[in-house]
N, C-alpha and C positions, 0 to 999 in steps of 0.2 A: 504494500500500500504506500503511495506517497507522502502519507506522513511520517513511514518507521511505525505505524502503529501496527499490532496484532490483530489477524482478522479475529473474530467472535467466536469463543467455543461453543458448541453445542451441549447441552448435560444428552444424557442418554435418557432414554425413558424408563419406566418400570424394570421391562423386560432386558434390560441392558444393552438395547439397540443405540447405537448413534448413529447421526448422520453428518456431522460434521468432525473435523479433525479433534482426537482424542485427549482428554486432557489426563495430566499426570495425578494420580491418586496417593495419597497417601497412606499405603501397605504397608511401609515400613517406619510410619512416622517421621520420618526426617523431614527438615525443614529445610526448602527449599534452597540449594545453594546460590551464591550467586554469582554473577559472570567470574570467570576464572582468565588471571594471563596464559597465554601460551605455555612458558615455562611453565609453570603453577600446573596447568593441565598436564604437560607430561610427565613433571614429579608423580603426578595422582596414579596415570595410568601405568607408570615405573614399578609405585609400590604395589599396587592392585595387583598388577602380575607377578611380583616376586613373591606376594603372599598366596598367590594361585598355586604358586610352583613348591611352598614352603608345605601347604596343605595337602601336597601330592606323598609328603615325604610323613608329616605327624600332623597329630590334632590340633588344633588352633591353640591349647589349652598351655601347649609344651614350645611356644614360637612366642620368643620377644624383638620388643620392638625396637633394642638395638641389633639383633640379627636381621629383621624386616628390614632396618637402615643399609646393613651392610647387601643385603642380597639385591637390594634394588638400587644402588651406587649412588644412595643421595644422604644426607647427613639427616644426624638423627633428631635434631630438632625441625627437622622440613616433615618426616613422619609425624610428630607431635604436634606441627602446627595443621596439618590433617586430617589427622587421626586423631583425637585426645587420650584411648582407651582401644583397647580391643574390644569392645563394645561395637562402638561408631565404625571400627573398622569392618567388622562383622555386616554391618547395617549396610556398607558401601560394599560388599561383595555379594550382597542376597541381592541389589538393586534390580538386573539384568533380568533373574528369574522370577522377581515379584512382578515384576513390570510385564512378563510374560502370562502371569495369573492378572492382571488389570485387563489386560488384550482383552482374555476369553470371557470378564465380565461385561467389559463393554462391546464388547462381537454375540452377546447373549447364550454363548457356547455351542455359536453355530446351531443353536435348536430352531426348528418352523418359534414364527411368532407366538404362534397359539398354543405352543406345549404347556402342560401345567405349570401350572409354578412350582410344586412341589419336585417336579423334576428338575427345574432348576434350583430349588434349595439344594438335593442331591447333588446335580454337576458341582458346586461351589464348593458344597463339604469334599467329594472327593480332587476338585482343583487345590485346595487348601491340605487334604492329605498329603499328594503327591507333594508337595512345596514342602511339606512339614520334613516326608520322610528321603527329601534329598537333604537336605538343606540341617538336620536335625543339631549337630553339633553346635553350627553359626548359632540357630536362632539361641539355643541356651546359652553361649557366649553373651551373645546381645541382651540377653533376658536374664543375665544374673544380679544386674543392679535393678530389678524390678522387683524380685520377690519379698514379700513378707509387706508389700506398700500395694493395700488396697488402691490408690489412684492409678496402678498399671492396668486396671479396665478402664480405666478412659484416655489410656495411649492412645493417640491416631488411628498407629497399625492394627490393635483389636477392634479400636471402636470401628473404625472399615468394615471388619469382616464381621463384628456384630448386626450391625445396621442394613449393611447386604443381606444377611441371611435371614435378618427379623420381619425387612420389607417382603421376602419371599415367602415366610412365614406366613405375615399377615394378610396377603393377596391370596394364600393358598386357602386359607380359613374362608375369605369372604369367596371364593369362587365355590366350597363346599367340597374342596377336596379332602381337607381333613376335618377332626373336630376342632371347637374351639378349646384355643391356648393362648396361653400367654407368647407374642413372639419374641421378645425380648430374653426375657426369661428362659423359654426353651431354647433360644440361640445360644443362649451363654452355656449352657447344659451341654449342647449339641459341639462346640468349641473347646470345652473342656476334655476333653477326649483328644484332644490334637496339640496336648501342650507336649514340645518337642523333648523335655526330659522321660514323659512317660513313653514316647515312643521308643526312646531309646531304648528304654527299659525292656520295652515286650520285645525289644532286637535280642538283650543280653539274654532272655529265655529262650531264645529259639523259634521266635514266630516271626514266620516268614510277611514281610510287609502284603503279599494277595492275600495272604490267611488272616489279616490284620482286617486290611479294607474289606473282605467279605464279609467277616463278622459286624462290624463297625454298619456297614450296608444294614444289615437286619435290624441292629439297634436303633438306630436311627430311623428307619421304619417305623419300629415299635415305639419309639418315645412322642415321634411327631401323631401318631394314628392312622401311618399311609397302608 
C-alpha cells in the first residue's frame, strides 16, 4: 500500500475459516518481537541452530548457555540478551511447529464447513496431542517456571487452546451434538490430559504414543457425551 501501511487482517470465523491473510496467534504466549537488525537476526538464527544441533546430541535439561555460546560462535552475552532463560529459549524453538498447529486452526482442518463441531473439538485435541508429544521435553523446559502459580491458566499459550476448544464446545452443545456442559470447564479437563510432563511419563511406562491417543480418543468421547 502507498502508505507502508498493513493491509487489514481478516479474524476467521467460528469454524476457523479465513479468508484473508492469517494472523499470528499467540500458542506460545510470546510477545511479539520487534523488528530485529540484520546482524541481531543472524545471531538468532546462529543460536536456534546450534541448539537444534545441541538437542540432537542431549536433552535440553543437560545444554548450557555458555556451551549454546560456544557452538553457535557468538558471545555469550549476545545468547543472554536473546535468550534470558532456557525457558524463552525453548518458547523460540517450539515457534515453527506451533505456528504449524495455528495453520490447521485457521485452515479449519481442512474439514467441509458443515462438519460438526465436535469433530473439530477432536481434530484440535489430537493437533494439540501430536504438538505435545513431539515437542514434550521443550514445553516442560518452558513450563517449569509456571508451576505451582495458578495464573499459568491465563498464559496466552493455554488461554488459546482453552478458548479454541471451549468455542467448539459450546457451538457443539447449541447444535445438539452433545449434552449440555460447561465449555470452559470441560476444556480445561479435556487439556489436562496433555500436560507435557505426564506424557512423558506414560512414555517412561511403555505406552506407545497411538496406544496413548486411542485411549485419550475414547475418553474424550466419554467426558464431552459424543
Amino acid at each position: 500500500m502507498g502508505d507502508g501501511s498493513m493491509p487489514p487482517k481478516r479474524k476467521p470465523d467460528d469454524r476457523g475459516r479465513s479468508d484473508g491473510p492469517r494472523p499470528s496467534l499467540a500458542v506460545l504466549g510470546q510477545t511479539p518481537a520487534p523488528p530485529e537488525r540484520k546482524d541481531a537476526a543472524r545471531n538468532r538464527a546462529k543460536i536456534l541452530s546450534a541448539a537444534r544441533t545441541l538437542l540432537d546430541e542431549r536433552p535440553i535439561g543437560e545444554i548450557c548457555m555458555e556451551e549454546l555460546a560456544r557452538r553457535a560462535g557468538v558471545g555469550k552475552g549476545t545468547v543472554y540478551r536473546r535468550f534470558e532463560d532456557r525457558a524463552s529459549l525453548c518458547r523460540a524453538l517450539l515457534d515453527e511447529d506451533a505456528c504449524a498447529v495455528q495453520n490447521r486452526v485457521l485452515a479449519g482442518f481442512d474439514l467441509p464447513l458443515d462438519a460438526p463441531w465436535v469433530t473439530r473439538a477432536f481434530a484440535l485435541l489430537e493437533a494439540l496431542f501430536e504438538f505435545t508429544v513431539r515437542n514434550a521435553p521443550l514445553l516442560s523446559e518452558a513450563r517449569a517456571y509456571e508451576r505451582g502459580c495458578p495464573t499459568r491458566f491465563d498464559h496466552p499459550a493455554h488461554g488459546w487452546q482453552r478458548d479454541t476448544l471451549s468455542l467448539y464446545l459450546a457451538r457443539a452443545v447449541e447444535a445438539g451434538e452433545v449434552p449440555s456442559v460447561d465449555p470452559v470447564i470441560t476444556a480445561e479437563h479435556l487439556l489436562a490430559g496433555l500436560e507435557p510432563d505426564l506424557i512423558r511419563w506414560h512414555s517412561t511406562q511403555g505406552r506407545s504414543p497411538g496406544h496413548l491417543l486411542g485411549t485419550y480418543r475414547r475418553l474424550w468421547a466419554n467426558m464431552i457425551g459424543a
